[in-house]
DRENDO-1510 file (C-alpha; in Angstrom, 1 decimal, always signed):
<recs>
REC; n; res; u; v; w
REC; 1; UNK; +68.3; +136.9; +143.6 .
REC; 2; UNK; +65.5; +138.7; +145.4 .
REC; 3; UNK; +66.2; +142.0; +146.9 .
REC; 4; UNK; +64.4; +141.5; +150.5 .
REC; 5; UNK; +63.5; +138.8; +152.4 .
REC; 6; UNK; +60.5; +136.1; +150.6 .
REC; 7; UNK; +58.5; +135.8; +153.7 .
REC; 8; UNK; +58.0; +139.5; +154.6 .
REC; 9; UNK; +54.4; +140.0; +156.0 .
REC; 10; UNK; +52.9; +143.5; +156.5 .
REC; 11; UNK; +50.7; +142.3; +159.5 .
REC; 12; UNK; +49.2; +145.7; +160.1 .
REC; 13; UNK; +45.9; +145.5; +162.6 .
REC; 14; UNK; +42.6; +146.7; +160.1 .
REC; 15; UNK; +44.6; +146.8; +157.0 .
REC; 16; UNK; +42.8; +143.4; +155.6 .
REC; 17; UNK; +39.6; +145.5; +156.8 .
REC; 18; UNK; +40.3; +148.2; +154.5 .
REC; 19; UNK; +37.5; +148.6; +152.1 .
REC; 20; UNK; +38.5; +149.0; +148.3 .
REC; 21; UNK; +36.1; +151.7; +146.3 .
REC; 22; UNK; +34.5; +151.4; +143.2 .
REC; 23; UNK; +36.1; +152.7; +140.0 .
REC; 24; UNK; +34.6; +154.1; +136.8 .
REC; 25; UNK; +36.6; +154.6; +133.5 .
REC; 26; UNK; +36.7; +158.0; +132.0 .
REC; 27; UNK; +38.3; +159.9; +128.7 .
REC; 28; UNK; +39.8; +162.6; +128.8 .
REC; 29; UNK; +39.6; +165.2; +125.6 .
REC; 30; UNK; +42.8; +166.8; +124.8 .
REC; 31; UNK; +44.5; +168.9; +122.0 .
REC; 32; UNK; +44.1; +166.3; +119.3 .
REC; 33; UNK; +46.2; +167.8; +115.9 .
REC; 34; UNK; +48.4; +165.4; +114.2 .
REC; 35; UNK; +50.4; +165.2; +111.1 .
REC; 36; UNK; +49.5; +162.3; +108.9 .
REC; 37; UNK; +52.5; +162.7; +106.1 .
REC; 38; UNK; +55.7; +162.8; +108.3 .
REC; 39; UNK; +58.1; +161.9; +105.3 .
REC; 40; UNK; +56.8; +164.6; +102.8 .
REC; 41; UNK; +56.8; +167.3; +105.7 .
REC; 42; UNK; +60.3; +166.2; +106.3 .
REC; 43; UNK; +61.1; +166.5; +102.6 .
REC; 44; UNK; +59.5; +169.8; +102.1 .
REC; 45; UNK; +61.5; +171.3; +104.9 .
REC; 46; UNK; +65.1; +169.8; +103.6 .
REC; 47; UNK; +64.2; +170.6; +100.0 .
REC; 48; UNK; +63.5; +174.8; +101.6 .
REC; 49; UNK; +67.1; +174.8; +103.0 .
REC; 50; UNK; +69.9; +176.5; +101.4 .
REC; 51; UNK; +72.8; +178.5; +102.0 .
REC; 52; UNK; +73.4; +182.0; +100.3 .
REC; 53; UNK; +70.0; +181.5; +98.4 .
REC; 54; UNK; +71.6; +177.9; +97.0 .
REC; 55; UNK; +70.6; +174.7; +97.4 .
REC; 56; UNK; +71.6; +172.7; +100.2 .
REC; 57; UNK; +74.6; +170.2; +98.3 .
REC; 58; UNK; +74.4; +166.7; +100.1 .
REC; 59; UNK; +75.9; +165.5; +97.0 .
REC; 60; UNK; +78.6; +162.0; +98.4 .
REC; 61; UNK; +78.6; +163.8; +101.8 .
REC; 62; UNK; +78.7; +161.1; +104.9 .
REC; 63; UNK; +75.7; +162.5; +107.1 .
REC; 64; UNK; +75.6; +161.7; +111.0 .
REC; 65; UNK; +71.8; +161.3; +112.2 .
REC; 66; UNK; +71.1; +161.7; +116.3 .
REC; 67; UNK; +69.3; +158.7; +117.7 .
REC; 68; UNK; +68.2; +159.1; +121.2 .
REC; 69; UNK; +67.2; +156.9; +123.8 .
REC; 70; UNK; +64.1; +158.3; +124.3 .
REC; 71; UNK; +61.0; +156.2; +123.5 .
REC; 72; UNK; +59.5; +159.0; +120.8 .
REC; 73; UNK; +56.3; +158.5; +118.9 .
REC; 74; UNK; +56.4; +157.8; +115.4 .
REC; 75; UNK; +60.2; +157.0; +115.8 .
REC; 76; UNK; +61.3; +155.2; +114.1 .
REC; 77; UNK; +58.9; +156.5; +110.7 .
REC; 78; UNK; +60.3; +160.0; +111.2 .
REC; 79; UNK; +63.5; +158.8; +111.2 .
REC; 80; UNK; +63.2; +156.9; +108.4 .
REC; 81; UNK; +61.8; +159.6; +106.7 .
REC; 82; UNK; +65.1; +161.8; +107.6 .
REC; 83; UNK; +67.7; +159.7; +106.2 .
REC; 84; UNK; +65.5; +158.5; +103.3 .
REC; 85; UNK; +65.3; +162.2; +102.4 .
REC; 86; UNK; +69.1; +162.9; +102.4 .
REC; 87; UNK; +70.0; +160.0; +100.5 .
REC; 88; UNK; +67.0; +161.3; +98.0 .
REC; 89; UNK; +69.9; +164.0; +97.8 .
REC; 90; UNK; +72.9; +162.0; +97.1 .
REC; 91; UNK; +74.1; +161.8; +100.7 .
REC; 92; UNK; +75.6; +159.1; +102.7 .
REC; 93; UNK; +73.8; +159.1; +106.0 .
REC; 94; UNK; +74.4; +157.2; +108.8 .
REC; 95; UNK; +73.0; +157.0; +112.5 .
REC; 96; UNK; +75.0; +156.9; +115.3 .
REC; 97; UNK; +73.5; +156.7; +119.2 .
REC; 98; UNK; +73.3; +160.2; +120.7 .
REC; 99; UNK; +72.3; +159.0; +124.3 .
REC; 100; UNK; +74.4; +159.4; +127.3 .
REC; 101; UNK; +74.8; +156.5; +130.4 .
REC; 102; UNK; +71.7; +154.1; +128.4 .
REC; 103; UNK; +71.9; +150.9; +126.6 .
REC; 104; UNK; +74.1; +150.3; +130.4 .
REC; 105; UNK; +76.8; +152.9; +128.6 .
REC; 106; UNK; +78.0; +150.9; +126.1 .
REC; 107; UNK; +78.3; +150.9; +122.2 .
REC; 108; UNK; +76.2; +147.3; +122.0 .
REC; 109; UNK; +73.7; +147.9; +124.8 .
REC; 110; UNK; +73.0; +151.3; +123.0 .
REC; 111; UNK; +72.7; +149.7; +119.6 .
REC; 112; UNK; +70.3; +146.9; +121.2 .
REC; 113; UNK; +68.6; +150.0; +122.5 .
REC; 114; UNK; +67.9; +151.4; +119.6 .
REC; 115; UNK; +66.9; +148.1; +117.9 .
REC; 116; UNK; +63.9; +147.9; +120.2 .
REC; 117; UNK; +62.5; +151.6; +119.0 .
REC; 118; UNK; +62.6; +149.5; +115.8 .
REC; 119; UNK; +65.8; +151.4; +114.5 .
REC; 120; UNK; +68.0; +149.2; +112.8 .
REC; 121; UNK; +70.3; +148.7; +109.8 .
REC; 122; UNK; +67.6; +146.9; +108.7 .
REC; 123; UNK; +65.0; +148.7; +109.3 .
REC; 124; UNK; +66.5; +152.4; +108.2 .
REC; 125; UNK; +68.6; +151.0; +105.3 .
REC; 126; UNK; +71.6; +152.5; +106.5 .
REC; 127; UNK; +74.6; +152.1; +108.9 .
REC; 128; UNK; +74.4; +152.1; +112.6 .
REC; 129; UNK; +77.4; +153.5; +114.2 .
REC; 130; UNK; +77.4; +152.8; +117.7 .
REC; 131; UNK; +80.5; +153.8; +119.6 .
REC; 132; UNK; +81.6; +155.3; +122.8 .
REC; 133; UNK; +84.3; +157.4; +121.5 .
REC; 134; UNK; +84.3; +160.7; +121.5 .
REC; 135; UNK; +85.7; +164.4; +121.0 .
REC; 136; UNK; +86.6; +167.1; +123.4 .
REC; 137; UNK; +85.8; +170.0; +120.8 .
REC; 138; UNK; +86.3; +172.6; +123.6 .
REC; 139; UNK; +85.1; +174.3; +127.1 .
REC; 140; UNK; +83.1; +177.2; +128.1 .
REC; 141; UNK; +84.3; +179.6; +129.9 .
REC; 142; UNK; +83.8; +178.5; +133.1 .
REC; 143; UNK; +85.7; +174.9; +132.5 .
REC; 144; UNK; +83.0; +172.7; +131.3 .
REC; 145; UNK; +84.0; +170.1; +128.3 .
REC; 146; UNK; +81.9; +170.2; +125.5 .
REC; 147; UNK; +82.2; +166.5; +123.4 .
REC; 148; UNK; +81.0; +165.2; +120.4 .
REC; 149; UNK; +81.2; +161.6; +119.1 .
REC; 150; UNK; +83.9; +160.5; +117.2 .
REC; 151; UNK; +82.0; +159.2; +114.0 .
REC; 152; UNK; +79.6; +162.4; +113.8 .
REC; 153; UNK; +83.0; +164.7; +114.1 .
REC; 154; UNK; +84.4; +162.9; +111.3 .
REC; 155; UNK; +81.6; +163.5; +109.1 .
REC; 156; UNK; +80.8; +166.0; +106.6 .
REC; 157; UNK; +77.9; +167.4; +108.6 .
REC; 158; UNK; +75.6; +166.1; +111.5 .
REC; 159; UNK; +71.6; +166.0; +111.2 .
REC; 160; UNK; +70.2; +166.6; +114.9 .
REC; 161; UNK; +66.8; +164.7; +115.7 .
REC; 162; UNK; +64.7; +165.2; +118.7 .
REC; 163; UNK; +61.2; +165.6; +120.0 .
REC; 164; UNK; +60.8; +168.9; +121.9 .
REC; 165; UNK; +59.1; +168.5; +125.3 .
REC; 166; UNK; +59.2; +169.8; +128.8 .
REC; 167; UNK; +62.0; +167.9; +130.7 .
REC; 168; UNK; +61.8; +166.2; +133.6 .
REC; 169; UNK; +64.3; +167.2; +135.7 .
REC; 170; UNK; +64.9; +171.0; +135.3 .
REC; 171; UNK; +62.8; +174.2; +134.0 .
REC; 172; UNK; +63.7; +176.7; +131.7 .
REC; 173; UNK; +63.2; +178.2; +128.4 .
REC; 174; UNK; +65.4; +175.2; +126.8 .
REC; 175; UNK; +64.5; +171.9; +127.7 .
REC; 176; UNK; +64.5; +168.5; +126.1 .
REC; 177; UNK; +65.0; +168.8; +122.0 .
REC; 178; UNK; +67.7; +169.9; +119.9 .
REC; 179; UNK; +69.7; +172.2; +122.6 .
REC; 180; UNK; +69.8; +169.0; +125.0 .
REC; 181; UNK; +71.0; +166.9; +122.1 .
REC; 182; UNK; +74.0; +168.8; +122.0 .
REC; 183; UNK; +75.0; +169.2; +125.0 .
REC; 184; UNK; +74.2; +165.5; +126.3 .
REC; 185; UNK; +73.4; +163.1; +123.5 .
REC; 186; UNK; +75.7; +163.5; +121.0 .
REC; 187; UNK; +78.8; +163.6; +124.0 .
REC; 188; UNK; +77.8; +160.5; +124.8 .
REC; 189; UNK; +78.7; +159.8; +128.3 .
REC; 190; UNK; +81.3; +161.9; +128.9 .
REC; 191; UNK; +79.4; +164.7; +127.1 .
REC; 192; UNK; +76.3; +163.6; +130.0 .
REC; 193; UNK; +78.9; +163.1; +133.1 .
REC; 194; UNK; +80.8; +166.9; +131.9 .
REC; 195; UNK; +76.9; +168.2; +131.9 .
REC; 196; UNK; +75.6; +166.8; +135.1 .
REC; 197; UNK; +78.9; +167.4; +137.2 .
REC; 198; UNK; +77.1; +170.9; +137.2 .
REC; 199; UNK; +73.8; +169.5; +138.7 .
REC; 200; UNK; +70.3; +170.3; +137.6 .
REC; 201; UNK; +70.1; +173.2; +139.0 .
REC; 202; UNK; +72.2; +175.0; +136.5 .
REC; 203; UNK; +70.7; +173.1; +133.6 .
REC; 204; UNK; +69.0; +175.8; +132.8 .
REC; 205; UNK; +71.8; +178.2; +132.0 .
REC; 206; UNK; +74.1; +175.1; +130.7 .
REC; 207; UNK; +71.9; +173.4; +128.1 .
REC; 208; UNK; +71.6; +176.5; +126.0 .
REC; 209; UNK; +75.0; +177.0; +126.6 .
REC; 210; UNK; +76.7; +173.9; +125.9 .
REC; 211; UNK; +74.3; +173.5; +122.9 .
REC; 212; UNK; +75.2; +177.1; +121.2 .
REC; 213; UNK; +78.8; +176.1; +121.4 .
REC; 214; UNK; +78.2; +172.7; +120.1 .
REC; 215; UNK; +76.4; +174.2; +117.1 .
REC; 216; UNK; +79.2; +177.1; +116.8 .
REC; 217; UNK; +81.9; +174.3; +116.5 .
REC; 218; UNK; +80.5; +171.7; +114.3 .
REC; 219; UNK; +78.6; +171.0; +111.2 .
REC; 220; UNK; +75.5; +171.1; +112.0 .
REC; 221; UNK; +73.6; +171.2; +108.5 .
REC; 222; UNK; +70.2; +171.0; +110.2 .
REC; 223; UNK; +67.8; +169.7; +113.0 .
REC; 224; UNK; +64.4; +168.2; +112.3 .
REC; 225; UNK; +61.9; +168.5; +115.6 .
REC; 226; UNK; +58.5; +166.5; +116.2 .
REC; 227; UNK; +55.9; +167.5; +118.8 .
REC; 228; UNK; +53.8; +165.5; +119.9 .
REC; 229; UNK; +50.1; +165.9; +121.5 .
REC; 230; UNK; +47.8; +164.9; +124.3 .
REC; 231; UNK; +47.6; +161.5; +122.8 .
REC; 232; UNK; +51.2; +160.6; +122.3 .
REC; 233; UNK; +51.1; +161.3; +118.2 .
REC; 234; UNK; +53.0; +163.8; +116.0 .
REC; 235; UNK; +51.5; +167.1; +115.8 .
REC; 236; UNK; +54.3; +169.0; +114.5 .
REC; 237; UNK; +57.4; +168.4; +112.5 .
REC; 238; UNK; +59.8; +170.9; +111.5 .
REC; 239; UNK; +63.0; +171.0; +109.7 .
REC; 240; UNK; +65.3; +174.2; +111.3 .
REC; 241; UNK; +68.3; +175.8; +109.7 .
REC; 242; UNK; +70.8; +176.0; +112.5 .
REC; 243; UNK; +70.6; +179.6; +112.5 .
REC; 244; UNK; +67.2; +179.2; +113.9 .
REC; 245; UNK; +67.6; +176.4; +116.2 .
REC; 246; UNK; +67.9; +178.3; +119.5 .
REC; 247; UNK; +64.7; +180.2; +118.8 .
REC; 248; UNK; +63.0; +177.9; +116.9 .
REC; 249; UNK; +63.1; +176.0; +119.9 .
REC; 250; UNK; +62.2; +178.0; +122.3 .
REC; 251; UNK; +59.1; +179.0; +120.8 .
REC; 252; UNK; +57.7; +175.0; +120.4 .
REC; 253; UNK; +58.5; +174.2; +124.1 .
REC; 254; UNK; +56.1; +176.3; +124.8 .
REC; 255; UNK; +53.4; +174.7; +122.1 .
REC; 256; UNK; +54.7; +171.4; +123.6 .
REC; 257; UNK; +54.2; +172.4; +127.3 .
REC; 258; UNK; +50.4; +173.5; +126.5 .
REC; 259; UNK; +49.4; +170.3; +124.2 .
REC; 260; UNK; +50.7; +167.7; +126.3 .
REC; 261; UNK; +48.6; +165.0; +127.9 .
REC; 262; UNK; +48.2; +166.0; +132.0 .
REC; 263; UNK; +46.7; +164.4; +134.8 .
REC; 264; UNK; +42.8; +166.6; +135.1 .
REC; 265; UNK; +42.8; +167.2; +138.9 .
REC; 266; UNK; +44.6; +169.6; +141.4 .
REC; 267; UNK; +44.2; +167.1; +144.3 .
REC; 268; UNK; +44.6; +163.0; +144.4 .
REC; 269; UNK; +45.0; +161.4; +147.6 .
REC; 270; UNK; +46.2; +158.0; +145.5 .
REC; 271; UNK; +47.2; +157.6; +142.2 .
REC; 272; UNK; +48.0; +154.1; +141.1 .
REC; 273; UNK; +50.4; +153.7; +138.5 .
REC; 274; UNK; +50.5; +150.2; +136.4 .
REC; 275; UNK; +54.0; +151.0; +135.1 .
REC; 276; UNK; +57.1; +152.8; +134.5 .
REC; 277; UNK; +59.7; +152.7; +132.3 .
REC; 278; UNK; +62.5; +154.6; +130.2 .
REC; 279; UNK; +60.6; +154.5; +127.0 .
REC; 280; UNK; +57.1; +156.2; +129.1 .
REC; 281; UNK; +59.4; +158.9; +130.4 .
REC; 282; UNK; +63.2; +159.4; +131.0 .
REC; 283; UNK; +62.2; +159.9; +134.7 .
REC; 284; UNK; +60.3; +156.5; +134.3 .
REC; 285; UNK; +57.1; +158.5; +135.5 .
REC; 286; UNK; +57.2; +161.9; +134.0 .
REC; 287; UNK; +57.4; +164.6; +137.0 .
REC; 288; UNK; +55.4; +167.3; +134.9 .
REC; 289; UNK; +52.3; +164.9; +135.4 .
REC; 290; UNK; +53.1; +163.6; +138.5 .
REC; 291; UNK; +54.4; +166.7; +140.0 .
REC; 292; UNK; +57.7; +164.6; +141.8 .
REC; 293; UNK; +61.3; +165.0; +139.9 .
REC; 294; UNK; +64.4; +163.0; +140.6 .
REC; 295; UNK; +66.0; +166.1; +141.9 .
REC; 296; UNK; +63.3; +166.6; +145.4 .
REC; 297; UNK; +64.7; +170.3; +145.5 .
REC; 298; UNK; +62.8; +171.5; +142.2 .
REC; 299; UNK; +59.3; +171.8; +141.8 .
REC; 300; UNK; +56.9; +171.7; +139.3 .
REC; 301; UNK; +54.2; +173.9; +139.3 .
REC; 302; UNK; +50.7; +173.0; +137.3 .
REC; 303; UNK; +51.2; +169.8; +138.5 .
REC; 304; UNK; +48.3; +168.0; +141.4 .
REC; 305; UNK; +49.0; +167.2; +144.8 .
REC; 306; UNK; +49.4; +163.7; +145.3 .
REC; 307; UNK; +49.1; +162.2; +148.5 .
REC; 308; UNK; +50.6; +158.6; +147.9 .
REC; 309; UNK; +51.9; +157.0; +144.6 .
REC; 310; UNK; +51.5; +153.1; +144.3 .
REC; 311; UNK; +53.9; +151.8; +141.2 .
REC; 312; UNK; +52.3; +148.1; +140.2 .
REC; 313; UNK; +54.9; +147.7; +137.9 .
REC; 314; UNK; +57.3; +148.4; +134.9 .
REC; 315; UNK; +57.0; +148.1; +131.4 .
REC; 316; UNK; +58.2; +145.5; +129.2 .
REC; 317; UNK; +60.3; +147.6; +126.6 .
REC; 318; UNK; +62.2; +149.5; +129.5 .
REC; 319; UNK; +64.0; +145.7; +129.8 .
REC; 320; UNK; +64.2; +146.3; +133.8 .
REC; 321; UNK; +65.3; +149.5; +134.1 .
REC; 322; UNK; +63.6; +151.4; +136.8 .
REC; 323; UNK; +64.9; +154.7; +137.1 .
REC; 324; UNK; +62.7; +156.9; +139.0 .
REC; 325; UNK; +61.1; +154.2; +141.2 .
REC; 326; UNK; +62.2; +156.7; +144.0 .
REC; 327; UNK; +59.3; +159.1; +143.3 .
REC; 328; UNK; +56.6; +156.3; +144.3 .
REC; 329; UNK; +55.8; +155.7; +147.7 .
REC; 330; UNK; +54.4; +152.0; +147.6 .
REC; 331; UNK; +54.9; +149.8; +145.0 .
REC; 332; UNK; +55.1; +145.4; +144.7 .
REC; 333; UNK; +57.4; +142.2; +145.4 .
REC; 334; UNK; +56.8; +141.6; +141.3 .
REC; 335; UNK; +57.9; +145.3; +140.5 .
REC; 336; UNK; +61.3; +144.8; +142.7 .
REC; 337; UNK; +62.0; +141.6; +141.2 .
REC; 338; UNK; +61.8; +142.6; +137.0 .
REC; 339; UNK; +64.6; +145.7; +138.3 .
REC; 340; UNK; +67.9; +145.2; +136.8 .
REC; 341; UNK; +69.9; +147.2; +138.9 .
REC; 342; UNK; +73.3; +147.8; +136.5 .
REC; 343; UNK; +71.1; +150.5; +134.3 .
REC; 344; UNK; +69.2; +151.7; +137.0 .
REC; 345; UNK; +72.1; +152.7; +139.0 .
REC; 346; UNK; +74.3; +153.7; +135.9 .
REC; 347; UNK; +71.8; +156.2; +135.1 .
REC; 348; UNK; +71.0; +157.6; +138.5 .
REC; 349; UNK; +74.8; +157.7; +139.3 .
REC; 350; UNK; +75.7; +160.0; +135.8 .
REC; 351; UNK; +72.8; +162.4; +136.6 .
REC; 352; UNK; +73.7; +162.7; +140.2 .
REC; 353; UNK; +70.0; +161.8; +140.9 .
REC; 354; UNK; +70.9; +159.3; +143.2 .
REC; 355; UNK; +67.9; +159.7; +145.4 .
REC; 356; UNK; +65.3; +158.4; +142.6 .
REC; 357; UNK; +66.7; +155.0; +142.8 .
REC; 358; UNK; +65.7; +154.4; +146.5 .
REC; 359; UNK; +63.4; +151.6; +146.4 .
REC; 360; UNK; +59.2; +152.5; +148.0 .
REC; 361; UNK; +57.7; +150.1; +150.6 .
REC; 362; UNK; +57.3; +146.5; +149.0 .
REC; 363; UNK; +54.1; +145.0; +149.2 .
REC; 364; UNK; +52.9; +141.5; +148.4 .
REC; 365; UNK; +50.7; +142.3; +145.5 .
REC; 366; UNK; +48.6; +145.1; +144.5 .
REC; 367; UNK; +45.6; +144.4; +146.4 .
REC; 368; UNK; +48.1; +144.7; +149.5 .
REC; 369; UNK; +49.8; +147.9; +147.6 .
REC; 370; UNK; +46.0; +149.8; +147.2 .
REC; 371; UNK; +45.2; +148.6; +150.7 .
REC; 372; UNK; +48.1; +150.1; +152.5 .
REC; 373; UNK; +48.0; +153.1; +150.6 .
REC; 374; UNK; +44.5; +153.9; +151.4 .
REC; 375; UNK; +45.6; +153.0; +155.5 .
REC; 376; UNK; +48.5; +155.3; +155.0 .
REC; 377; UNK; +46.7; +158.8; +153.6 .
REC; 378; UNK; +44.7; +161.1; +155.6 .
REC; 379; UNK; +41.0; +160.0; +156.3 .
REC; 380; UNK; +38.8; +162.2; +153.3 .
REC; 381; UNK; +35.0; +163.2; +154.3 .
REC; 382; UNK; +33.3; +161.4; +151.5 .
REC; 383; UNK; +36.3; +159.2; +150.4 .
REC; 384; UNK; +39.6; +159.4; +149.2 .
REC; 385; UNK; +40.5; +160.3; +145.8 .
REC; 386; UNK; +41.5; +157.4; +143.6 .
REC; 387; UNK; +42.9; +158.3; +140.3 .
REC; 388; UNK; +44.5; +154.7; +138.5 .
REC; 389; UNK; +46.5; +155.3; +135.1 .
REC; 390; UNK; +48.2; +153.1; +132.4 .
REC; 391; UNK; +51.4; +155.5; +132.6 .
REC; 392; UNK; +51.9; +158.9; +132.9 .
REC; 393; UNK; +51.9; +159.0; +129.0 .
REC; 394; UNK; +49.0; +157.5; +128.2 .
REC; 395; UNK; +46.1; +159.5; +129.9 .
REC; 396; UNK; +43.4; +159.6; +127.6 .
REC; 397; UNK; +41.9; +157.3; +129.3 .
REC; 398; UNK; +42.0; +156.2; +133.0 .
REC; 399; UNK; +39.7; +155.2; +136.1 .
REC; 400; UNK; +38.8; +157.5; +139.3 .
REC; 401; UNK; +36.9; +156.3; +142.6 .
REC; 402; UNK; +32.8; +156.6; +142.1 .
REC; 403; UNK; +33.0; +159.5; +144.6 .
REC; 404; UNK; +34.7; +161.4; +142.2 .
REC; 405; UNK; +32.0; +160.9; +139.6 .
REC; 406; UNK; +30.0; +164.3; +140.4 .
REC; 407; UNK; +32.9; +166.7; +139.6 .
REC; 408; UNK; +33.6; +164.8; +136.4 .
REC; 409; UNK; +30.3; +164.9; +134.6 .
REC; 410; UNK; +30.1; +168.6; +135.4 .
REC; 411; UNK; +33.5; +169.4; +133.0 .
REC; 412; UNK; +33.0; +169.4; +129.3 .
REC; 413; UNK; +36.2; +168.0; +128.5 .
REC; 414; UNK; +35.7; +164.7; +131.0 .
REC; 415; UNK; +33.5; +161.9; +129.9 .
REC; 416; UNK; +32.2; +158.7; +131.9 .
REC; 417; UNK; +32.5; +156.0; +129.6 .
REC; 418; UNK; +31.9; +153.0; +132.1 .
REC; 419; UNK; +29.5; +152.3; +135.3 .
REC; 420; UNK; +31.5; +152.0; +138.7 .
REC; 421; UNK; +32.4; +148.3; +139.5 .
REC; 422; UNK; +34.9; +147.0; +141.8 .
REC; 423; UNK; +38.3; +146.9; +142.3 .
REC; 424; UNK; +39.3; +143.6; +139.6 .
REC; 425; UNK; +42.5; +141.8; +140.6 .
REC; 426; UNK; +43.1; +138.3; +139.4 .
REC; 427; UNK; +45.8; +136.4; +141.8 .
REC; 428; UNK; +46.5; +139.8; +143.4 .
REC; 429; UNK; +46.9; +142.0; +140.4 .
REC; 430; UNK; +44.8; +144.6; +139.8 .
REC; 431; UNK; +43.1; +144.6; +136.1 .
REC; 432; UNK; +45.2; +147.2; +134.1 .
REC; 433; UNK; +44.0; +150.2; +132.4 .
</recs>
């Protein structure tokens, strides 16, 4: 069922007199290490580990491995790689979901949603323990439930797996990795809803928290981290003792905050955005390139300012979720129509982020979409300042209006790689990136 009337027409005077600038392509050169043998890094750093100068004995031990919802690169390798290793070692691994309110918050959709990152029984050659039960294994001082899920409590030690990254919604010297894993993903959702009933605000302070108490309380054997670089690939893997996890941690956010892939201007009057989605970002556009979080009171600083944001629509593996649609200003009648509200709103609701559901101005198509963007900023001496990505992931490569063109060929690190031409839309949809 459509979400707004069929027949709405934006009959603004001079918008259909709007005149559309030329773009030009352009790369971007960013930091550019990667790791090419994820498995024997991975089996290098579990063979270092031991305990009082032994060993580490994985000998019959049932193994819990954290699977995330996040759409990470080389996922579903390194993971691979990590239970491979440990039952190289005699163990019995198994994954279990360690995501919160996605998959809709239940054990099948989170199974499903971990079957499209490739993750599988079949795939991993192991069991996939999906479940919604969990533990309360204690509070913090100041009341706030720490839980764990039930199948990784009952196990003989729990393997944490994340990326480390700057996080969308909050800032601090903790973000998204191992910390966060904790405290949210392996609660599931009552571990998410105890964490966000605080509000991101005090994330800061609760995800290191939450996460030392979670590794105080269970057994944690290890965490294995990946980093990943300007161009979405792996340029670090490390396997952490969980003595070292909280500084460990700290030290590659800050590795992952410098390398990752960023949006080359200060000012953009429009950036156009071909699509969103859970696996691009968990804030479907990721606020430390677009400089807009969920949360409107927090800002991000490094980030451009962006006049007007013009979603054209979301991407097929986020299966219609559009969380975050909130932080674009314009976006199309196709867009609103692929949103399936049930995981949109589940999500939104549990993080108290209710504001980046709120649906942008609808236009027809994206012709109409550019058009009423470039009607809606202030008038620019010279032109306004186009910028038109892929997804806020996946900026090696984009296109910027021709008047931008003289300030790009004077930076080293920007290339032209494509004469200006029009703007190309077939049947109303503008060619992607």
């Amino acid at each position: 069922m459509a979400l707004f009337d069929a027949h709405v027409d934006i009959a603004v005077p001079g918008l259909d007199a709007v005149k559309l600038p030329r773009m030009a392509r352009v790369r971007q050169k960013m930091a550019g290490d990667e790791v090419r043998d994820i498995a024997g890094e991975i089996g290098r750093g579990v063979d270092a580990l031991s305990i009082d100068g032994r060993p580490l004995d994985l000998r019959d031990k049932s193994i819990a491995v954290t699977a995330g919802s996040r759409g990470i690169a080389d996922y579903a390798k390194l993971l691979h790689a990590i239970v491979s290793k440990l039952k190289d070692r005699g163990a019995r691994p198994f994954i279990f979901p360690a995501m919160g309110s996605h998959g809709g918050g239940t054990a099948e959709g989170q199974r499903e949603l971990l079957e499209r990152y490739g993750v599988s029984e079949a795939t991993m050659g192991v069991p996939v323990r999906s479940s919604m039960e969990t533990v309360e294994i204690g509070k913090l001082p100041n009341g706030t439930k720490v839980y764990c899920d039930k199948f990784a409590w009952e196990a003989d030690g729990i393997v944490l797996f994340n990326r480390v990254k700057p996080h969308t919604d909050f800032k601090g010297e903790w973000e998204s990795g191992l910390l966060k894993m904790c405290a949210i993903g392996a609660g599931k959702h009552e571990g998410a809803t105890s964490m966000h009933r605080a509000g991101f605000v005090r994330f800061h302070e609760q995800i290191p928290e939450v996460g030392k108490f979670f590794l105080e309380k269970t057994k944690v054997l290890f965490g294995v981290t990946s980093v990943e670089n300007g161009y979405e690939h792996v340029m670090r893997v490390d396997v952490i003792p969980p003595a070292e996890i909280v500084e460990r941690e700290r030290e590659l956010l800050v590795l992952a905050r410098k390398s990752m892939a960023r949006l080359p201007f200060d000012d953009i009057d429009i950036l156009a955005v071909d699509e969103l989605g859970k696996n691009i970002s968990g804030s479907g556009m990721d606020p430390n390139v677009i400089g807009r979080p969920g949360m409107r009171e927090i800002t991000f600083p490094g980030t451009p300012h962006i006049g007007c944001i013009a979603l054209l629509g979301l991407s097929e593996p986020t299966h219609g979720s559009a969380v975050g649609i909130g932080a674009a200003d314009i976006t199309t009648r196709r867009t609103v129509e692929e949103i399936d509200l049930a995981p949109t709103y589940i999500n939104h609701v549990t993080s108290g982020a209710i504001l980046g559901a709120s649906i942008p101005l609808v236009a027809k198509d994206d012709e109409e979409a550019m058009r009423i963007a470039l009607y809606s900023v202030p008038f620019r001496e010279g032109g306004e300042r186009i910028v038109h990505i892929r997804n806020t992931l996946l900026l090696e490569e984009f296109e910027v209006s021709e008047n931008m063109l003289p300030e790009i060929r004077a930076r080293a690190e920007l290339t032209v790689i494509g004469e200006p031409r029009p703007m190309d839309f077939a049947g109303g949809r503008l060619a992607r990136v």
